[in-house]
C-alpha positions, 0 to 999 in steps of 0.5 A: 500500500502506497503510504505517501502523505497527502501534500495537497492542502494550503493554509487558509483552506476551509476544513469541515469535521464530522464527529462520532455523534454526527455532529459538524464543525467548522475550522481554516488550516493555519499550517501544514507541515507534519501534522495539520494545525487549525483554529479552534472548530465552531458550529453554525451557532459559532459554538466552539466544539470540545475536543477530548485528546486522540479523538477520532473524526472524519474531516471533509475538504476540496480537493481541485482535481477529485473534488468533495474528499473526506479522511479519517483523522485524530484532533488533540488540544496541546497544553499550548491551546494549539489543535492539531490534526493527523495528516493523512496519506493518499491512500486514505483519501475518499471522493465524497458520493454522498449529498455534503454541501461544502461551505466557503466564506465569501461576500455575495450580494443577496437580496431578501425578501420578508415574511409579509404581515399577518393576514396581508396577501402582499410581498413583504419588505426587500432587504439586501444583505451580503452573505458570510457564507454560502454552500449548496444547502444554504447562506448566513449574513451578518446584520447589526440588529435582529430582522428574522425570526428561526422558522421564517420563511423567506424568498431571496436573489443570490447574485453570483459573480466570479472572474468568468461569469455572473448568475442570478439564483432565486430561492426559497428558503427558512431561517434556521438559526439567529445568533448574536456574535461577541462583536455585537452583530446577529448571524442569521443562517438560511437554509434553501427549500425545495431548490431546483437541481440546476440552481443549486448546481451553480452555487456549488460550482460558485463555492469550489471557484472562490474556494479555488481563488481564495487558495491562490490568493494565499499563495501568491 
């Protein structure tokens, strides 16, 4: 078996980790060398996940050529407050055939359109907002006060622009999460309702795209 490590990461690169409860978090690598070090993994609710030493988790990740890969690997917490991770080898690597939605953090207009009054048969109120984040399941924004509630139903554009081309996605969505952040601002995630294949298709090519630049920005 060919134990060769898998050198393809960059620091900067967004990671997702699953737990053995099925629970997922968030995390960027801040360097790679024998071992994975990355900033401390935090939900959607920015919740900072509690790390028990050698604890067992898969971790998913973008690869350019095999696109959504997943391994195995190991989390411990030094002394130092430093969190690192087994790297694992090419051998190890799996392409992802399940549905996983890969999030990546990138500004995109996006335009919103609330939740009319009680009983009225009119649209309601346009808010535009850029997003946080955004993958195929879905978007989170940042907004000094709170707007929505958890469970609002909302339509919305996303306006997708990238070196090579721009697209305009309508959606549906519900509001599954409103978080108030340590500085202060609320964090509302969405998640699309009942999205047409085609749609959802070119926010996932928009996510691996800017995933792609961020990566080469970083090492320029």
């Amino acid at each position: 078996m060919n134990e060769q490590i898998y050198t393809e990461f960059w620091d900067g690169q967004m990671l997702e980790i699953l737990t053995s409860d099925k629970k997922i978090y968030f995390t960027q690598l801040i360097r790679h060398e024998t071992e994975l070090l990355i900033q401390r993994p935090a939900n959607k609710q920015n919740v900072p996940m509690l790390i028990e030493n050698d604890m067992d988790v898969t971790v998913y990740f973008h690869d350019d050529e095999k696109g959504l890969c997943s391994f195995g690997s190991r989390i411990n917490r030094h002394d130092n407050g430093k969190i690192i991770m087994t790297k694992p080898s090419r051998d190890s690597i799996k392409v992802v055939q399940r549905r996983q939605f890969f999030r990546v953090k990138a500004a995109v207009e996006m335009t919103l359109i609330l939740p009319s009054a009680e009983g009225s048969d009119e649209e309601g109120d346009k808010l535009n907002v850029t997003t946080h984040d955004i993958s195929g399941g879905g978007a989170a924004f940042l907004s000094d006060s709170k707007i929505l509630e958890e469970g609002d139903a909302v339509k919305g554009v996303l306006y997708l622009k990238t070196d090579t081309e721009q697209n305009k996605v309508e959606f549906k969505g519900k509001i599954v999460n409103v978080m108030k952040q340590h500085n202060q601002f609320y964090k509302t995630a969405l998640q699309f309702i009942n999205m047409r294949e085609g749609a959802r298709s070119k926010i996932v090519k928009f996510c691996i795209v800017k995933q792609i630049e961020f990566r080469n920005k970083v090492k320029e």
